[in-house]
mmCIF file of the N, C-alpha and C atoms, coordinates in Angstrom:
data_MODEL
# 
_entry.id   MODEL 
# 
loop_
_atom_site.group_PDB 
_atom_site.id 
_atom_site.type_symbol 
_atom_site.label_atom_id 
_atom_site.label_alt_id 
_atom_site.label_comp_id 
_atom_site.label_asym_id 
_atom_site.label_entity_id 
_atom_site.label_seq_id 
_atom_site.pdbx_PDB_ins_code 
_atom_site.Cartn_x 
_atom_site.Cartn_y 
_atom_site.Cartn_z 
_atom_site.occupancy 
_atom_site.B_iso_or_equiv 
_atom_site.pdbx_formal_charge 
_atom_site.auth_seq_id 
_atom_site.auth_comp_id 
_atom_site.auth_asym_id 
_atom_site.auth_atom_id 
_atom_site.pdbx_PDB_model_num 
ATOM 1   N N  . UNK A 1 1  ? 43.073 104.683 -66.749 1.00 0.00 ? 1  UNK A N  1 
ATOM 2   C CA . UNK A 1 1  ? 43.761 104.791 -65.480 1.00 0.00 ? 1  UNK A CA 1 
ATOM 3   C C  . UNK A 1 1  ? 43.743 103.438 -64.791 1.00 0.00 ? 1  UNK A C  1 
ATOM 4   N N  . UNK A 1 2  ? 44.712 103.366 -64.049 1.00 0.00 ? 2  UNK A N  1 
ATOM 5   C CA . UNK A 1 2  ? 45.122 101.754 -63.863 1.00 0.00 ? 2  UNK A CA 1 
ATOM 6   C C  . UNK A 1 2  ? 44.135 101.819 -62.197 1.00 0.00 ? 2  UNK A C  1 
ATOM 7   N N  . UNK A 1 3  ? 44.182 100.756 -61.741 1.00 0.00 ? 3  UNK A N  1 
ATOM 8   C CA . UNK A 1 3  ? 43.385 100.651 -60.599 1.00 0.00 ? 3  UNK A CA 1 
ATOM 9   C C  . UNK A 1 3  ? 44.481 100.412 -59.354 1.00 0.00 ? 3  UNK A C  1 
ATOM 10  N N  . UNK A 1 4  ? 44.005 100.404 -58.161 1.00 0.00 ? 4  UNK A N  1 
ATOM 11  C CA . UNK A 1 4  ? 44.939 100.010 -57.098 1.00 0.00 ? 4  UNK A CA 1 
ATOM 12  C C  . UNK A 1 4  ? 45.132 98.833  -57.411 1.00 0.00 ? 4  UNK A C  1 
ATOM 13  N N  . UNK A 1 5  ? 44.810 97.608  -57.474 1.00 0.00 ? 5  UNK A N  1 
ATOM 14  C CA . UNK A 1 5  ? 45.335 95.936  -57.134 1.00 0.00 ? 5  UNK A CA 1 
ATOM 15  C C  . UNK A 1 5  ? 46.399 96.191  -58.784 1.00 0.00 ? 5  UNK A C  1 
ATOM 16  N N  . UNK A 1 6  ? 45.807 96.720  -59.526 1.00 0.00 ? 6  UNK A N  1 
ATOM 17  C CA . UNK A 1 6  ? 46.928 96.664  -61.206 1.00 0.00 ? 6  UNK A CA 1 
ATOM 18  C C  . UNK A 1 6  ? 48.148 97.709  -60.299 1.00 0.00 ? 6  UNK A C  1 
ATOM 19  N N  . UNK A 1 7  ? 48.280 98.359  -59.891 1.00 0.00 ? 7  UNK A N  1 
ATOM 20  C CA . UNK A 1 7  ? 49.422 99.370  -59.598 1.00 0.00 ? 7  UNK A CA 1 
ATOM 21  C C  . UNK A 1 7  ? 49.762 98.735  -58.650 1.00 0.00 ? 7  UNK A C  1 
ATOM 22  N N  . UNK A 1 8  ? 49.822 97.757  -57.970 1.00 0.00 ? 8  UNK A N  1 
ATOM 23  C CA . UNK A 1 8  ? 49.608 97.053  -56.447 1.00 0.00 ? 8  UNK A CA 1 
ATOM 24  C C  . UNK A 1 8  ? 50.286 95.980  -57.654 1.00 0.00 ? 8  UNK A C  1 
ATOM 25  N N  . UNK A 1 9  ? 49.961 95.243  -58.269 1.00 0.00 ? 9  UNK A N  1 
ATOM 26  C CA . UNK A 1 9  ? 50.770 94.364  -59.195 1.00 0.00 ? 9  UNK A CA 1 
ATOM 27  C C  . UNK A 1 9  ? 52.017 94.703  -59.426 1.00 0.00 ? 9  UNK A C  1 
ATOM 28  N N  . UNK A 1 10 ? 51.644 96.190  -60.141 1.00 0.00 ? 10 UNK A N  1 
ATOM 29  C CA . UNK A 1 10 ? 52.804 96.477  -61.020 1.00 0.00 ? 10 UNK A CA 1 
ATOM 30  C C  . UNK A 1 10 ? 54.025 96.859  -60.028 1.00 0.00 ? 10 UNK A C  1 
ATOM 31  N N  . UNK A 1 11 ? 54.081 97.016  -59.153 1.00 0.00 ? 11 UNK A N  1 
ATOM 32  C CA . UNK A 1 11 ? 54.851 97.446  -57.937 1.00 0.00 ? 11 UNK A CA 1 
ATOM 33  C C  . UNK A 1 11 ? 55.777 96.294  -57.587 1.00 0.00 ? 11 UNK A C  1 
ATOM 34  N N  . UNK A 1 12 ? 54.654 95.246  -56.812 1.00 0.00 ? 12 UNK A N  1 
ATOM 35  C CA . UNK A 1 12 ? 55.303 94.160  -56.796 1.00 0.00 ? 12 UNK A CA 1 
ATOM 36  C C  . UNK A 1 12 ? 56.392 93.541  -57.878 1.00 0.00 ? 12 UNK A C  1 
ATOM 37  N N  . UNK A 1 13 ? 55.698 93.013  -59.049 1.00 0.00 ? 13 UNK A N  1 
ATOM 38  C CA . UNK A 1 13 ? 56.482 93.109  -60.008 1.00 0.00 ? 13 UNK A CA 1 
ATOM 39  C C  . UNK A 1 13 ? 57.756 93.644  -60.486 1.00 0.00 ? 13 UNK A C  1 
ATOM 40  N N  . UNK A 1 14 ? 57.562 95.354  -60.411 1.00 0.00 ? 14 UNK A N  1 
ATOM 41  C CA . UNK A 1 14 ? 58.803 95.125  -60.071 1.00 0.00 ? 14 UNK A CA 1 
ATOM 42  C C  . UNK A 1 14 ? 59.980 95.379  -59.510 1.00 0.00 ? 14 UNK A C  1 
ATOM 43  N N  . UNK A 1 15 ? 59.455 95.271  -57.717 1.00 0.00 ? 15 UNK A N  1 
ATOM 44  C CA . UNK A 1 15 ? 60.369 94.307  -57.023 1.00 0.00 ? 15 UNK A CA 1 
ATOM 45  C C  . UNK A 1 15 ? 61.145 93.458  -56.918 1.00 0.00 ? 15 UNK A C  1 
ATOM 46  N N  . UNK A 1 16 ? 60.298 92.402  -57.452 1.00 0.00 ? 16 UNK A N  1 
ATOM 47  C CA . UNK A 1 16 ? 60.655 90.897  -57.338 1.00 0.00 ? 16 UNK A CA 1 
ATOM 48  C C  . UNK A 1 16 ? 61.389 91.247  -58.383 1.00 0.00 ? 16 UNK A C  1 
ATOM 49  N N  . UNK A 1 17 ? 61.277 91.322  -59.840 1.00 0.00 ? 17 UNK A N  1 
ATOM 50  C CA . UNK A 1 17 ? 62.146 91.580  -60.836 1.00 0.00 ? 17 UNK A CA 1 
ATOM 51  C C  . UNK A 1 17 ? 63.213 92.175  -60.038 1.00 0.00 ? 17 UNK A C  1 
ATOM 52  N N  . UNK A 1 18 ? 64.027 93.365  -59.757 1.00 0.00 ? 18 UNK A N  1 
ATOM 53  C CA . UNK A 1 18 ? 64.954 93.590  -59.416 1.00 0.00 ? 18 UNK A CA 1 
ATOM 54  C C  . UNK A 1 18 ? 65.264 93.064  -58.218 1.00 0.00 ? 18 UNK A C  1 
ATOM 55  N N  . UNK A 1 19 ? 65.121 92.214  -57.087 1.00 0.00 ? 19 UNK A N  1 
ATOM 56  C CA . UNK A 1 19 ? 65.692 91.008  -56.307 1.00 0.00 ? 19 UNK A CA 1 
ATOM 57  C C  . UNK A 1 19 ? 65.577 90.169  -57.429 1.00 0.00 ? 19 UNK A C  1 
ATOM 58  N N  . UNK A 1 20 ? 65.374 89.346  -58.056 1.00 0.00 ? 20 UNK A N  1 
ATOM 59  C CA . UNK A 1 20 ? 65.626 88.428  -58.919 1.00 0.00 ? 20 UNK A CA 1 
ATOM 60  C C  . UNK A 1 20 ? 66.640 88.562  -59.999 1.00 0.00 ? 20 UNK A C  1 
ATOM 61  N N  . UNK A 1 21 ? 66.830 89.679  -60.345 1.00 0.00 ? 21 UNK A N  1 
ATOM 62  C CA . UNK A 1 21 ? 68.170 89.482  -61.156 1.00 0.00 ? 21 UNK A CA 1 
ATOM 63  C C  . UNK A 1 21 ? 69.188 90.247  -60.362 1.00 0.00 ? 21 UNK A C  1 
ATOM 64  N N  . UNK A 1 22 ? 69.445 90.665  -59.336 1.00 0.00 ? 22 UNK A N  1 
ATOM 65  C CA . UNK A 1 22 ? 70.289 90.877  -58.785 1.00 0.00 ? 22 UNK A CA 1 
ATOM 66  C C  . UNK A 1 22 ? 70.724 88.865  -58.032 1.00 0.00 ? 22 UNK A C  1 
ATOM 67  N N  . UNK A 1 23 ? 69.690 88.942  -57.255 1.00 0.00 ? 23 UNK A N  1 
ATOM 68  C CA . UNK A 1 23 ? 69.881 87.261  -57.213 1.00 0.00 ? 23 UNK A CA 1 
ATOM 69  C C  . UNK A 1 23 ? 70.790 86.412  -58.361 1.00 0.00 ? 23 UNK A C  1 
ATOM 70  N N  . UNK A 1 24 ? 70.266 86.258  -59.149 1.00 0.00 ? 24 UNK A N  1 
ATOM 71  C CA . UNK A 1 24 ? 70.645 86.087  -60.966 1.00 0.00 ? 24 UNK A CA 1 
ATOM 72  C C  . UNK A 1 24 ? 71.994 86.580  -61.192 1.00 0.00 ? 24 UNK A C  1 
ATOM 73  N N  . UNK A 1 25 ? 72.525 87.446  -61.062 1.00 0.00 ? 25 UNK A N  1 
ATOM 74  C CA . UNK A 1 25 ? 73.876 87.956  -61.599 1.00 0.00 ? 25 UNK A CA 1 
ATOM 75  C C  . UNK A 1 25 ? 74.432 87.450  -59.930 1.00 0.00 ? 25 UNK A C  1 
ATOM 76  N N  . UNK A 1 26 ? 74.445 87.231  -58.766 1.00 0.00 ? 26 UNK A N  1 
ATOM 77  C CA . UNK A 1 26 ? 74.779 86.743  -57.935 1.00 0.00 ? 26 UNK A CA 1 
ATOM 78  C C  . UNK A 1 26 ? 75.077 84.839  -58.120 1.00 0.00 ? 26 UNK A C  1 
ATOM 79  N N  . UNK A 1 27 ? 74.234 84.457  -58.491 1.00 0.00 ? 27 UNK A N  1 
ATOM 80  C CA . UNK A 1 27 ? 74.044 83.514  -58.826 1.00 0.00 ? 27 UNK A CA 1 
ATOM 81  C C  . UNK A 1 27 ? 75.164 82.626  -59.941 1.00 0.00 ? 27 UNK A C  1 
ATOM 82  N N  . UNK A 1 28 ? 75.313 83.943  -61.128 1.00 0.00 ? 28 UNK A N  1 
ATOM 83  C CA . UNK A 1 28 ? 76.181 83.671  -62.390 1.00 0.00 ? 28 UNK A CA 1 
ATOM 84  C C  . UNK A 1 28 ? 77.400 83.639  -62.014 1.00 0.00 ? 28 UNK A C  1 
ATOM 85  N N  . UNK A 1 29 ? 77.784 84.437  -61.050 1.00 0.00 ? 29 UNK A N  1 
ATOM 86  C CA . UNK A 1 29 ? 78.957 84.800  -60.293 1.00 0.00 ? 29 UNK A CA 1 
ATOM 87  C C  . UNK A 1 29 ? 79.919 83.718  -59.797 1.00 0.00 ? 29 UNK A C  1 
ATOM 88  N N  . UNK A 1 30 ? 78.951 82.925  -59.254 1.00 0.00 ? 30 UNK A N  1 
ATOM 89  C CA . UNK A 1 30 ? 78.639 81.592  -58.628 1.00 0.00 ? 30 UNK A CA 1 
ATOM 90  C C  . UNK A 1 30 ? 79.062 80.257  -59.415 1.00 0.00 ? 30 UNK A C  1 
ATOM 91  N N  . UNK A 1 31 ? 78.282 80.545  -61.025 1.00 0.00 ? 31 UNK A N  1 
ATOM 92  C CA . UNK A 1 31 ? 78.323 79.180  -61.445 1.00 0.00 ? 31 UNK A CA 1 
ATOM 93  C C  . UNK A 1 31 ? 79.136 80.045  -62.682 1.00 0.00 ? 31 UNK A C  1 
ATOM 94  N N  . UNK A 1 32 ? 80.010 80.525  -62.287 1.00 0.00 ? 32 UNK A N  1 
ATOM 95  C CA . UNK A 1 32 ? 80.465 81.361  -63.757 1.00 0.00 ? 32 UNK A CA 1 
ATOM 96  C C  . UNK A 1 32 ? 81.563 80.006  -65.114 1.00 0.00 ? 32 UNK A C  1 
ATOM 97  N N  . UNK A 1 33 ? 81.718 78.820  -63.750 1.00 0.00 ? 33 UNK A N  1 
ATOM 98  C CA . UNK A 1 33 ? 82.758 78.008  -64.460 1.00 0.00 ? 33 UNK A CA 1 
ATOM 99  C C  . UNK A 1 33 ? 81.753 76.849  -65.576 1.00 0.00 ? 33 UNK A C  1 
ATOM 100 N N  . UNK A 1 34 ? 80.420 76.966  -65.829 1.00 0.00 ? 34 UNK A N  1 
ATOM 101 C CA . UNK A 1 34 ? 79.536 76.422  -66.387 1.00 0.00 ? 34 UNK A CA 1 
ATOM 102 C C  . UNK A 1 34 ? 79.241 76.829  -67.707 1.00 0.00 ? 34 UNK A C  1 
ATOM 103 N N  . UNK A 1 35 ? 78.908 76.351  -68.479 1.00 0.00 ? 35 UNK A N  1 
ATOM 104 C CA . UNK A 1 35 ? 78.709 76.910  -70.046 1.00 0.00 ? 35 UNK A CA 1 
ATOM 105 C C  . UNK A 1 35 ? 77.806 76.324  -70.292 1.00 0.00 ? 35 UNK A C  1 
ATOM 106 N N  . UNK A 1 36 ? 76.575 76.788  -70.582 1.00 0.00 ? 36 UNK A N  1 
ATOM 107 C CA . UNK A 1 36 ? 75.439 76.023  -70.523 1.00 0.00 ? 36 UNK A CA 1 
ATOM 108 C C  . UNK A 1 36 ? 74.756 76.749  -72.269 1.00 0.00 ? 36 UNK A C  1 
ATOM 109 N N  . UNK A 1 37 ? 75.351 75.734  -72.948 1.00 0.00 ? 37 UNK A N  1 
ATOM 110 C CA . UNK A 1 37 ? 74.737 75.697  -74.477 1.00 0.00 ? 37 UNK A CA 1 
ATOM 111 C C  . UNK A 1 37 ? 75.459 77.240  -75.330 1.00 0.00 ? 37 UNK A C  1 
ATOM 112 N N  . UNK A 1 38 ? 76.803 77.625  -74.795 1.00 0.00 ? 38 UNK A N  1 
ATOM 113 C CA . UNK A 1 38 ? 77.349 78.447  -75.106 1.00 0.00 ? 38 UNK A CA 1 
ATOM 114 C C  . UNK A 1 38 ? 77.005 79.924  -74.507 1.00 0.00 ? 38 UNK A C  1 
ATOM 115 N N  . UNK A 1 39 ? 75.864 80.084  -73.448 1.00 0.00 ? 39 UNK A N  1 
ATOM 116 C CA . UNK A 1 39 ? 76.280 81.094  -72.804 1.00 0.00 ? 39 UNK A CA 1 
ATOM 117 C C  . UNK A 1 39 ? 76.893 81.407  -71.839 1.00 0.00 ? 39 UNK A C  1 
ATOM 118 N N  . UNK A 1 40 ? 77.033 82.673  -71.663 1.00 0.00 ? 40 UNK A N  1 
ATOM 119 C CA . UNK A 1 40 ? 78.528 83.068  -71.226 1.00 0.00 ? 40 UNK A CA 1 
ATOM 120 C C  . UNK A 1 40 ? 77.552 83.242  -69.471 1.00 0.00 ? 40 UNK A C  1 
ATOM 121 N N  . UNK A 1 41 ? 78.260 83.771  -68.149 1.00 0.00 ? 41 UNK A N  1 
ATOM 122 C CA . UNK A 1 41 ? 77.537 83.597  -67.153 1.00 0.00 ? 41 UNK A CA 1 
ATOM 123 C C  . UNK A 1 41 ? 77.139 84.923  -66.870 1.00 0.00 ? 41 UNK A C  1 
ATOM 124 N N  . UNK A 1 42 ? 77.109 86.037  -67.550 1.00 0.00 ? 42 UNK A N  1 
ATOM 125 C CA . UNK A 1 42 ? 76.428 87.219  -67.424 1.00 0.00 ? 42 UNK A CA 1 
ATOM 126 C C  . UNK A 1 42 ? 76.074 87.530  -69.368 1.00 0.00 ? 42 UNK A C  1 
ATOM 127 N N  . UNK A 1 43 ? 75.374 87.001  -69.555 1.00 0.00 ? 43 UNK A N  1 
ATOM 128 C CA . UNK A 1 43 ? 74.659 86.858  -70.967 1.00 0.00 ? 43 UNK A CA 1 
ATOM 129 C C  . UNK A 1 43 ? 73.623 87.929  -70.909 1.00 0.00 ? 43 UNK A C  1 
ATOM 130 N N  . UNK A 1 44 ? 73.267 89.539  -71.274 1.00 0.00 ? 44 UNK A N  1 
ATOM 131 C CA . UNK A 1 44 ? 72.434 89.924  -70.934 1.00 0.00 ? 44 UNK A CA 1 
ATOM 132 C C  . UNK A 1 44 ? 71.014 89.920  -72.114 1.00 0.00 ? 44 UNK A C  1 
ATOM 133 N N  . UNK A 1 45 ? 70.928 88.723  -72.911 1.00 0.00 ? 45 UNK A N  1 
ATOM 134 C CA . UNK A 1 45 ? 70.031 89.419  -73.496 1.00 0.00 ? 45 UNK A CA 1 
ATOM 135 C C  . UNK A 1 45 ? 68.985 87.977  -73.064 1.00 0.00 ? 45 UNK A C  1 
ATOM 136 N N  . UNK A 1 46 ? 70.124 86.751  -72.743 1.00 0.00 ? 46 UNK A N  1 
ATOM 137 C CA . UNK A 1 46 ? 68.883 85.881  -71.661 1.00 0.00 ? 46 UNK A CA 1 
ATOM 138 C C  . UNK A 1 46 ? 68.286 86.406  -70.705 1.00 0.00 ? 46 UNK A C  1 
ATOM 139 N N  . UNK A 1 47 ? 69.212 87.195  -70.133 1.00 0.00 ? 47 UNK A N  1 
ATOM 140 C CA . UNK A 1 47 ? 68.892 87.678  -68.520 1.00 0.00 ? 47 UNK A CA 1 
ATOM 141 C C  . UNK A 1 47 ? 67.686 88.505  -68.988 1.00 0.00 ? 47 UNK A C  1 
ATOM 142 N N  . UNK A 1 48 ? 67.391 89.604  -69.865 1.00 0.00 ? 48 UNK A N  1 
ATOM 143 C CA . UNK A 1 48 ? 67.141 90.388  -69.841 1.00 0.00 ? 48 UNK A CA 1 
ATOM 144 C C  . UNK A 1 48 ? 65.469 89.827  -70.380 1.00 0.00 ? 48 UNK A C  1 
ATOM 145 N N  . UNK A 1 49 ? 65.237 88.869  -71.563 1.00 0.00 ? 49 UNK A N  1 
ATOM 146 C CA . UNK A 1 49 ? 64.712 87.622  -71.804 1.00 0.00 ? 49 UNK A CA 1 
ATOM 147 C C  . UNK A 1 49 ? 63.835 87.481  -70.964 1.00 0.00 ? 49 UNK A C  1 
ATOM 148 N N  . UNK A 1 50 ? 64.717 86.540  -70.092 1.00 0.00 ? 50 UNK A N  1 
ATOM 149 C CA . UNK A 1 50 ? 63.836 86.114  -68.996 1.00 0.00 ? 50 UNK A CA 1 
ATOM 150 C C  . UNK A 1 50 ? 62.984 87.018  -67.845 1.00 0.00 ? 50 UNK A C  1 
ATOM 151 N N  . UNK A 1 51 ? 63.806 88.248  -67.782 1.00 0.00 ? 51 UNK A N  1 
ATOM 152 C CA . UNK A 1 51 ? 62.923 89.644  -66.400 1.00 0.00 ? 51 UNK A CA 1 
ATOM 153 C C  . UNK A 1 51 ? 61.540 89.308  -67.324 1.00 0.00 ? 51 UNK A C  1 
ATOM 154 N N  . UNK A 1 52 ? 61.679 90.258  -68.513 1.00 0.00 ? 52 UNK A N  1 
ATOM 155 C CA . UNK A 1 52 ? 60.278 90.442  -69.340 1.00 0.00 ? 52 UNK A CA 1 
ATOM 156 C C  . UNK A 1 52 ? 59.009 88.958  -69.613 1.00 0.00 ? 52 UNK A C  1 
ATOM 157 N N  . UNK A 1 53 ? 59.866 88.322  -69.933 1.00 0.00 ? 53 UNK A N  1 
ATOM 158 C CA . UNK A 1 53 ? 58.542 87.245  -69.782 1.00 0.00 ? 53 UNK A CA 1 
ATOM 159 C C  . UNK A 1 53 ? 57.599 86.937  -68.594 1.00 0.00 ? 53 UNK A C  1 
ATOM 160 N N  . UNK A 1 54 ? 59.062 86.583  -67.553 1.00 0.00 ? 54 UNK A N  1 
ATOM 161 C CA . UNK A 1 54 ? 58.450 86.941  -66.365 1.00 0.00 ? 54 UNK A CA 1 
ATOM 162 C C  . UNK A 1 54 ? 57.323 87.606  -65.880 1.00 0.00 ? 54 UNK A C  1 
ATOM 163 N N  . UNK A 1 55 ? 58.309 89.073  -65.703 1.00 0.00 ? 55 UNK A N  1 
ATOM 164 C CA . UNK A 1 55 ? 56.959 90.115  -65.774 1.00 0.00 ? 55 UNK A CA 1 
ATOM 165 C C  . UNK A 1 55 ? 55.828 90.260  -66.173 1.00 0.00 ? 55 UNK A C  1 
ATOM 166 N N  . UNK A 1 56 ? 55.984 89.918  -67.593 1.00 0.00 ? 56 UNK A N  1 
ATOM 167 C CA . UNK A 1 56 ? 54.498 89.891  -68.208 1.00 0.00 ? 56 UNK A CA 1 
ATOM 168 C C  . UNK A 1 56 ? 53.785 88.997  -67.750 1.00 0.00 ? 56 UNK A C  1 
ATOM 169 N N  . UNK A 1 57 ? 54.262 88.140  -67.704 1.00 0.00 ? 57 UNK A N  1 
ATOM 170 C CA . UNK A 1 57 ? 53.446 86.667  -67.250 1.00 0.00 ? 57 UNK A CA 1 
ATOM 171 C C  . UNK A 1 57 ? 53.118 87.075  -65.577 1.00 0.00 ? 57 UNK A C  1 
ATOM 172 N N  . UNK A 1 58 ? 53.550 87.797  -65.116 1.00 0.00 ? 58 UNK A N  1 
ATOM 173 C CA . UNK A 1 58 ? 52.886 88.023  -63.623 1.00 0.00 ? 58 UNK A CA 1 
ATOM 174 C C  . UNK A 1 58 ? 51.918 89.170  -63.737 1.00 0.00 ? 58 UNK A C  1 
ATOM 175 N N  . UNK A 1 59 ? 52.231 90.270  -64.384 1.00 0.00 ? 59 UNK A N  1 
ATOM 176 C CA . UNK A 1 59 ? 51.066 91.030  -64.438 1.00 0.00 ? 59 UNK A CA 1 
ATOM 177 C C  . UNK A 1 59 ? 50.105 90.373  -65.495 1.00 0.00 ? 59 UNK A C  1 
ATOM 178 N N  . UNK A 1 60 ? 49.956 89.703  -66.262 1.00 0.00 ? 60 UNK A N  1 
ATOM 179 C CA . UNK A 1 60 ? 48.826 89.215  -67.219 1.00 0.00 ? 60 UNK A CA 1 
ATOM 180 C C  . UNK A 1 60 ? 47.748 88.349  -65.801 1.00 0.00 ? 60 UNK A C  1 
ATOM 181 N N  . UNK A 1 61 ? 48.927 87.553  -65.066 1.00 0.00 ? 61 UNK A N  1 
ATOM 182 C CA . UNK A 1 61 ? 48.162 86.964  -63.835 1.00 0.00 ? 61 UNK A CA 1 
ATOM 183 C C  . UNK A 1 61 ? 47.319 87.558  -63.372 1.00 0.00 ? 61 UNK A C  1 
ATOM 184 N N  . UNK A 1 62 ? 47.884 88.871  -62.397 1.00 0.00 ? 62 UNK A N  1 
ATOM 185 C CA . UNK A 1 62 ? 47.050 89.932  -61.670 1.00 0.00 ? 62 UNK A CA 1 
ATOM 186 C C  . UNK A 1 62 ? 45.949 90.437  -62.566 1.00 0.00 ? 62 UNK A C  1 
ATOM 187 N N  . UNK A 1 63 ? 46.285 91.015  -63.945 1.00 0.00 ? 63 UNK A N  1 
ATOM 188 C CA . UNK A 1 63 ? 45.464 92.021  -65.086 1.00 0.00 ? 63 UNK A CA 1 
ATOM 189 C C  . UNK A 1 63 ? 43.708 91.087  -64.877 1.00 0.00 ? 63 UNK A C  1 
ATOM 190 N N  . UNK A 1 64 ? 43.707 89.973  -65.488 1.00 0.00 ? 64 UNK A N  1 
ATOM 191 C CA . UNK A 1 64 ? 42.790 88.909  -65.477 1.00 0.00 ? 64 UNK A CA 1 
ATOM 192 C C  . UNK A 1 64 ? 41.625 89.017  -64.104 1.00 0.00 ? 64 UNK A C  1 
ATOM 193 N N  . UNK A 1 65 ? 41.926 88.401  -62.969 1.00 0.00 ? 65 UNK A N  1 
ATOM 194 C CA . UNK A 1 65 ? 41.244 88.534  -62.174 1.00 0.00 ? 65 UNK A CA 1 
ATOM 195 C C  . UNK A 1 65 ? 41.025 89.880  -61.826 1.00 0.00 ? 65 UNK A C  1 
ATOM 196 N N  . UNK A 1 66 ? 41.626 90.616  -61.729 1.00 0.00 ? 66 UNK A N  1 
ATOM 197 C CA . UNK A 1 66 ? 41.373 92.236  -61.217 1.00 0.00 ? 66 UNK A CA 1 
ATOM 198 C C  . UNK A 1 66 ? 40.530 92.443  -62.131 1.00 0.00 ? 66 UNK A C  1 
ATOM 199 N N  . UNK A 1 67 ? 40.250 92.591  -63.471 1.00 0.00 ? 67 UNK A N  1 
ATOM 200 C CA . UNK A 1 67 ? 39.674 92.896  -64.210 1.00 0.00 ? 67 UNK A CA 1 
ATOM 201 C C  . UNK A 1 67 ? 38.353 92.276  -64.057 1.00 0.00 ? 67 UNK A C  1 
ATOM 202 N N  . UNK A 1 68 ? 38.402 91.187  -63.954 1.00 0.00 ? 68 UNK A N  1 
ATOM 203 C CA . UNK A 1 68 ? 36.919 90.762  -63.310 1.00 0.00 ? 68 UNK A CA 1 
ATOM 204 C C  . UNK A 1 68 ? 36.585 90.828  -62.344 1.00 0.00 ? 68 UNK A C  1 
ATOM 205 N N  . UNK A 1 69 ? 36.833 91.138  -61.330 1.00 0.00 ? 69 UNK A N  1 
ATOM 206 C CA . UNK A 1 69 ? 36.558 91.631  -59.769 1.00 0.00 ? 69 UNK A CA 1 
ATOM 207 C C  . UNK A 1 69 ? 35.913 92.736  -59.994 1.00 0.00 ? 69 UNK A C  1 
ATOM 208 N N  . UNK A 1 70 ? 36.881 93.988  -61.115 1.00 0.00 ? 70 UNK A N  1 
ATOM 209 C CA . UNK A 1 70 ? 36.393 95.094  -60.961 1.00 0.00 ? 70 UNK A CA 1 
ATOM 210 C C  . UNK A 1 70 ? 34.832 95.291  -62.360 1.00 0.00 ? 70 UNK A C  1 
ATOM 211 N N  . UNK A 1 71 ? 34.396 94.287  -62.752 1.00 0.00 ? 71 UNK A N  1 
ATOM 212 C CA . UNK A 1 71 ? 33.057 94.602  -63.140 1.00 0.00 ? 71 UNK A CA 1 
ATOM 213 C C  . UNK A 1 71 ? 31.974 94.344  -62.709 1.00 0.00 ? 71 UNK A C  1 
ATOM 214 N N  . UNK A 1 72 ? 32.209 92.915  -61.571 1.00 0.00 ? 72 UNK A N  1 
ATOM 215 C CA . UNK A 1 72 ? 31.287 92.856  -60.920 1.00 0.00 ? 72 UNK A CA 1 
ATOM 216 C C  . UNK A 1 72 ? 30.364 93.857  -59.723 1.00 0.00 ? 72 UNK A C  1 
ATOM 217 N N  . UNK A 1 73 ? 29.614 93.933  -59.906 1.00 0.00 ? 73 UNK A N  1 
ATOM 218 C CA . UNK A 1 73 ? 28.616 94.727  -59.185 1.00 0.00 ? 73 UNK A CA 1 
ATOM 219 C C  . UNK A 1 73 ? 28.686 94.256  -57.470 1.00 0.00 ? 73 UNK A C  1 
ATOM 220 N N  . UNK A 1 74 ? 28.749 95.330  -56.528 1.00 0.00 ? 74 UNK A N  1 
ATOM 221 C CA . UNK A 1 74 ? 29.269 94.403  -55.120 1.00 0.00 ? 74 UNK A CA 1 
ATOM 222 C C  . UNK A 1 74 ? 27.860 94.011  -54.308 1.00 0.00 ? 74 UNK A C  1 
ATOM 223 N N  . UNK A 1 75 ? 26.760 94.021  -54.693 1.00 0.00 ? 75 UNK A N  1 
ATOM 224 C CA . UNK A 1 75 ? 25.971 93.664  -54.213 1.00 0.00 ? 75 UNK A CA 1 
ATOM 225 C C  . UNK A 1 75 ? 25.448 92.240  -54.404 1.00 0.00 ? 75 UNK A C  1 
ATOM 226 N N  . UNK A 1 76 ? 25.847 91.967  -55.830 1.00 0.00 ? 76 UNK A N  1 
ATOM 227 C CA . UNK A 1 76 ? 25.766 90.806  -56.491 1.00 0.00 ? 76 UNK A CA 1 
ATOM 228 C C  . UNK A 1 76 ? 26.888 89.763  -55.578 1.00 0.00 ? 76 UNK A C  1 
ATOM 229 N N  . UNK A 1 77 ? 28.099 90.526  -56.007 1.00 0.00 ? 77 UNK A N  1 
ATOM 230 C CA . UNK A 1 77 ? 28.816 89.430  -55.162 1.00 0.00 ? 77 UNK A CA 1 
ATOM 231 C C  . UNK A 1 77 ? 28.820 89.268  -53.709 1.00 0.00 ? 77 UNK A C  1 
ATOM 232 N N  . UNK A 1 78 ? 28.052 90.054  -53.006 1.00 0.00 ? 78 UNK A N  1 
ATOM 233 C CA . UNK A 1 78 ? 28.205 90.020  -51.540 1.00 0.00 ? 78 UNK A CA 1 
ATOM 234 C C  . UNK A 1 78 ? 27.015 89.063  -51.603 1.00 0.00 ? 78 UNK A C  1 
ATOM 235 N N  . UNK A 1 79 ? 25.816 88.678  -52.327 1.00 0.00 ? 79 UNK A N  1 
ATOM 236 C CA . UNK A 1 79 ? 24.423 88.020  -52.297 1.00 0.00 ? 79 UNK A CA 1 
ATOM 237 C C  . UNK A 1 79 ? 25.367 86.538  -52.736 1.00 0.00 ? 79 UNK A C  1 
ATOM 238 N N  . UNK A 1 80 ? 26.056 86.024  -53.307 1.00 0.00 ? 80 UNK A N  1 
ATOM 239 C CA . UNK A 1 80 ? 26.244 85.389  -54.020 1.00 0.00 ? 80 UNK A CA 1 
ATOM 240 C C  . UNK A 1 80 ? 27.259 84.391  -52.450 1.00 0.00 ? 80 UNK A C  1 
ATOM 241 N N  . UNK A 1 81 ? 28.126 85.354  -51.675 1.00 0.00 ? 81 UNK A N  1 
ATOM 242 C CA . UNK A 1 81 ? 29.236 84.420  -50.988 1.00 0.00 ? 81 UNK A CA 1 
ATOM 243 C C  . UNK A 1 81 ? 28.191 83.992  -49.836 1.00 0.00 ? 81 UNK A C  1 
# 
């Protein structure tokens, strides 16, 4: 079972993911007269590419420290600050 700050991640996440490719296809809209290494300006498998790395790469962020927050003992860390 996932914890609050991981579900508190995963939330955020994805948020920002969907403002960001809505941004993104706003964006393509924009620069649609550009050809950048032969893709086209709604290319979905970059677009789609890029959400997931993203993502992962932001929850791997959160996963890490949460995960060590949540083994420490709070007496330890309250003696410690």
């Amino acid at each position: 079972m996932a914890s609050a700050p991981g579900r508190n991640a995963f939330a955020i996440t994805l948020v920002r993911s969907a403002i960001g490719t809505v941004l993104a296809l706003l964006g393509a809209s924009a620069a649609g007269s550009i050809w950048l290494f032969g893709l086209k300006a709604y290319d979905p498998l970059t677009l789609m590419t890029a959400i997931v790395a993203l993502a992962v790469s932001a929850l791997l962020a959160a996963y890490f420290p949460a995960r060590r927050a949540a083994n420490l003992e709070p007496m330890t860390a309250l003696r410690e600050d």
